[in-house]
C-alpha positions as CSV (number, residue, x, y, z in Angstrom):
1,X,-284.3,176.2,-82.5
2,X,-286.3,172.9,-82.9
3,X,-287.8,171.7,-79.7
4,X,-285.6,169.5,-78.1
5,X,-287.6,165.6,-77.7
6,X,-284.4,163.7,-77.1
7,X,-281.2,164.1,-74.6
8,X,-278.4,161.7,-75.3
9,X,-275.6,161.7,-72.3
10,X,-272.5,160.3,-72.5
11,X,-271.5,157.9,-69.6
12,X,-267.7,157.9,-68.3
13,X,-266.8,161.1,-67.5
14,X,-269.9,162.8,-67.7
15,X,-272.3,161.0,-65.4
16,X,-270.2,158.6,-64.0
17,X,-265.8,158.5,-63.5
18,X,-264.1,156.9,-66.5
19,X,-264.9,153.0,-66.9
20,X,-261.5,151.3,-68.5
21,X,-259.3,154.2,-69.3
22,X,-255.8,154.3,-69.6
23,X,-255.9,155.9,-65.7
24,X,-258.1,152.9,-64.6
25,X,-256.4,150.8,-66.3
26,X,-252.3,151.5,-65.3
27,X,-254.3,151.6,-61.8
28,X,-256.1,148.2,-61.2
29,X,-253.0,146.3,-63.8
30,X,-250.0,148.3,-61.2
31,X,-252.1,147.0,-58.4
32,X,-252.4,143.6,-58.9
33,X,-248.5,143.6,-59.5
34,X,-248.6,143.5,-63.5
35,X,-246.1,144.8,-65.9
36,X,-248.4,147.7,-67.6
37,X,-246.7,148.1,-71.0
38,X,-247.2,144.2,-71.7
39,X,-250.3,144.8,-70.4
40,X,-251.0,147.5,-73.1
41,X,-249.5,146.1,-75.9
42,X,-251.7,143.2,-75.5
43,X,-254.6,145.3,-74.8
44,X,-254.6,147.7,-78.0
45,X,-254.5,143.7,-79.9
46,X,-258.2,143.7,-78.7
47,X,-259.9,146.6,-77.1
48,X,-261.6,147.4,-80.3
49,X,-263.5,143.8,-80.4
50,X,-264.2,144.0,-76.8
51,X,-265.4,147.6,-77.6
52,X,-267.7,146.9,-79.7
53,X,-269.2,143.5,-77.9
54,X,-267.3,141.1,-80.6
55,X,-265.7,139.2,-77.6
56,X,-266.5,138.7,-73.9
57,X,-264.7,139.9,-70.9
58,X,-263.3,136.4,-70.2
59,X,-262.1,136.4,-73.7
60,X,-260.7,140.1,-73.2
61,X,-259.1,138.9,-69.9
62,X,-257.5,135.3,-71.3
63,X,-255.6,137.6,-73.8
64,X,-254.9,140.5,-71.8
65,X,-253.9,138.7,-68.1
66,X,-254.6,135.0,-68.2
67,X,-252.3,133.8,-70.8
68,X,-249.6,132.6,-68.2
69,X,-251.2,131.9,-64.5
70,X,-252.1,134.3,-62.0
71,X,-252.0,134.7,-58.6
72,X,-255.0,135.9,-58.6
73,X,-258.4,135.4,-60.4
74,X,-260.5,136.8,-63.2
75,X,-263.3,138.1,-60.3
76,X,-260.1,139.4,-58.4
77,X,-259.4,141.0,-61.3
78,X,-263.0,142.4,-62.4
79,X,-263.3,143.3,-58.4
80,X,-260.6,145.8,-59.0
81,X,-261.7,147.4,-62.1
82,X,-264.8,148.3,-60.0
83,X,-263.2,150.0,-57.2
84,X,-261.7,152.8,-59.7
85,X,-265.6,153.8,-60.6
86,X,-267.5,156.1,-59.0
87,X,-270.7,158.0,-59.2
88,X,-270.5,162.0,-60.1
89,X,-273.9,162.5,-58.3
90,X,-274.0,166.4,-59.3
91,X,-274.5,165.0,-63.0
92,X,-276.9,162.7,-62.1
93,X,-278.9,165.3,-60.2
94,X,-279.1,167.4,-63.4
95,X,-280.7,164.2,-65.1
96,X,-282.7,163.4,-62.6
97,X,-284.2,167.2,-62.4
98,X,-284.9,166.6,-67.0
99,X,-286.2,163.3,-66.2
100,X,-288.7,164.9,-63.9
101,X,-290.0,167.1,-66.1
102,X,-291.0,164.1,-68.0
103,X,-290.5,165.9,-71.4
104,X,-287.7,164.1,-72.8
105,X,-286.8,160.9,-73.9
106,X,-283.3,160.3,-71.6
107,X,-280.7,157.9,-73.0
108,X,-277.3,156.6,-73.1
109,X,-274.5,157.0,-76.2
110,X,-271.3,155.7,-74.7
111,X,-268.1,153.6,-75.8
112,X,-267.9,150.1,-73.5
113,X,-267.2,147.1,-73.5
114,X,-270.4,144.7,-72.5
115,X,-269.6,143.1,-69.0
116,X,-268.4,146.5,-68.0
117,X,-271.2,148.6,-68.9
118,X,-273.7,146.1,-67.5
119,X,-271.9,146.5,-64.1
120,X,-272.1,150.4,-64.2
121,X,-276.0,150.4,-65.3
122,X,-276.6,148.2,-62.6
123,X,-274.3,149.4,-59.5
124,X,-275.4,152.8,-60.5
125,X,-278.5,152.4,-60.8
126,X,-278.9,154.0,-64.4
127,X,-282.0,152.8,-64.8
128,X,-283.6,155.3,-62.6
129,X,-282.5,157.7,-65.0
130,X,-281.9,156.9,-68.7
131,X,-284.7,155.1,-70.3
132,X,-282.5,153.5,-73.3
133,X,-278.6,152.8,-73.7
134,X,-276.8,153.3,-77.1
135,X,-273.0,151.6,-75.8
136,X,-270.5,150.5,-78.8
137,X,-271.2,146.7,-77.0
138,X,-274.5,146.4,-78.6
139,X,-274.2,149.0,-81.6
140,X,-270.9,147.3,-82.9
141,X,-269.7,150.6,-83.5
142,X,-268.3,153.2,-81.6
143,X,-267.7,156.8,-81.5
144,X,-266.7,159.5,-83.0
145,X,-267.4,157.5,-85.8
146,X,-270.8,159.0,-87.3
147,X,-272.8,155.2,-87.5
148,X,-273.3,154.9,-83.9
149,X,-275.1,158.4,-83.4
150,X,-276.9,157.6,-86.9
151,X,-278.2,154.4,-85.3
152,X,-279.5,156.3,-82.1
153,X,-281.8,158.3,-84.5
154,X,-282.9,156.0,-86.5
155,X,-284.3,153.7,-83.4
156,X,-285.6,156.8,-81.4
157,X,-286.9,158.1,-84.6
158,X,-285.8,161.5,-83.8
159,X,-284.5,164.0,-86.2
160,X,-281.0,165.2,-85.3
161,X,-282.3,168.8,-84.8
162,X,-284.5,167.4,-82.0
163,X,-281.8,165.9,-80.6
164,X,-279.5,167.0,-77.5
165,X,-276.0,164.9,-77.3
166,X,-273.7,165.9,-74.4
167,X,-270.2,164.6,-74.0
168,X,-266.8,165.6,-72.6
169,X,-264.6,164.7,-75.8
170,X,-264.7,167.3,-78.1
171,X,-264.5,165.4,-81.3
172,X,-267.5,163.2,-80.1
173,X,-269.2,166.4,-79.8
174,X,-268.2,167.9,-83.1
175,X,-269.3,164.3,-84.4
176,X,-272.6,165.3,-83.6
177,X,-272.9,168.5,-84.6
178,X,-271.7,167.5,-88.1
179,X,-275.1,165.7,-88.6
180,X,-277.4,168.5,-87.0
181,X,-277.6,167.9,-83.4
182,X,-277.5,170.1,-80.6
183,X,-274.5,169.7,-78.8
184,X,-272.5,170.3,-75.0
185,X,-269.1,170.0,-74.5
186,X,-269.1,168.4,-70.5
187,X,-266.5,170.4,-68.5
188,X,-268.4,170.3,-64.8
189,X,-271.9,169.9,-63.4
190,X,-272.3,173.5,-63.2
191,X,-271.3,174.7,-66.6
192,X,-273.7,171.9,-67.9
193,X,-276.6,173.4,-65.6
194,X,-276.5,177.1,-66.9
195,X,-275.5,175.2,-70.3
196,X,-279.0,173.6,-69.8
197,X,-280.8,176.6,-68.5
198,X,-279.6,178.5,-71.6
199,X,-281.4,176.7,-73.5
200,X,-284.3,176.2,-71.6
201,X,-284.2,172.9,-71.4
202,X,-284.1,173.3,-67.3
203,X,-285.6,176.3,-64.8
């Protein structure tokens, strides 16, 4: 096997709890006293664009919630959407044991919209951990689709077999894998350890 340079970790449900899935989603629209299937249908009309960093979250919001008034505001609104995220601190432990070793290059290759990815770098602290982040908001394309991990290898300049992509959605792993990179399917912290270990990327 080619020596691994480069470890690419997806973000939601990996190293962090889901950002604006359809749980976090039905939860913050059900709690602010919203109809969720208008929600939804309004939603799928432009989560792609938002996605991929083609509109703003105020834009997002004005289609999705602010076309009639509110009893409540946009920050009331983005305030809620951060209460459904949380840390999953074994993850970030296993990244913080590689980025110690200081032999690879750490990043991010995640699907999110802008405003929300932003917030989760920062109220995370990602920083501490990933050196560069490869989100669908500044890529303009997202995956499974083969251009975004394309991109990540052309601007780290690393050959896929160098590569390590890790992921809880199979078909973003097979994705992967189709172009020659190493590859883990995320289940739990401890499966990705011995997962890690196996390939002695970690002691």
């Amino acid at each position: 096997m080619s020596e691994i340079t480069a470890i690419f970790f997806d973000i939601g449900g990996v190293c962090l709890s889901n950002g604006w899935s359809d749980p976090e989603r039905q939860q913050v629209v059900c709690a602010l006293g919203l109809d969720f299937a208008a929600f939804e249908r309004r939603h799928l009309q432009v989560i792609d664009a938002f996605d991929y960093g083609q509109i703003s979250l105020k834009d997002y919001l004005d289609w999705t919630v602010f076309y009639k008034p509110r009893p409540f505001t946009p920050r009331d609104f983005f305030n809620e959407i951060g209460q459904t995220m949380a840390a999953l601190p074994e993850t970030l432990q296993i990244v913080g044991e590689l980025r110690d070793t200081h032999h690879y290059l750490l990043a991010t290759l995640n699907n999110e919209p802008r405003e929300i990815n932003e917030y989760r770098i920062q109220h995370f602290g990602l920083r501490d951990y990933f050196s560069a982040f490869f989100s669908s908001c500044y890529l303009g394309v997202k995956k499974p689709q083969l251009a975004i991990y394309q991109k990540a290898l052309q601007i780290t300049q690393r050959r896929p077999e160098e590569c390590l992509f890790i992921d809880d959605v199979e078909v973003n792993v097979e994705a992967a894998r189709s172009l020659g990179m190493h590859a883990i399917q995320f289940a739990k912290p401890g499966q990705l350890r011995q997962a890690l270990k196996n390939m002695n990327l970690l002691k």
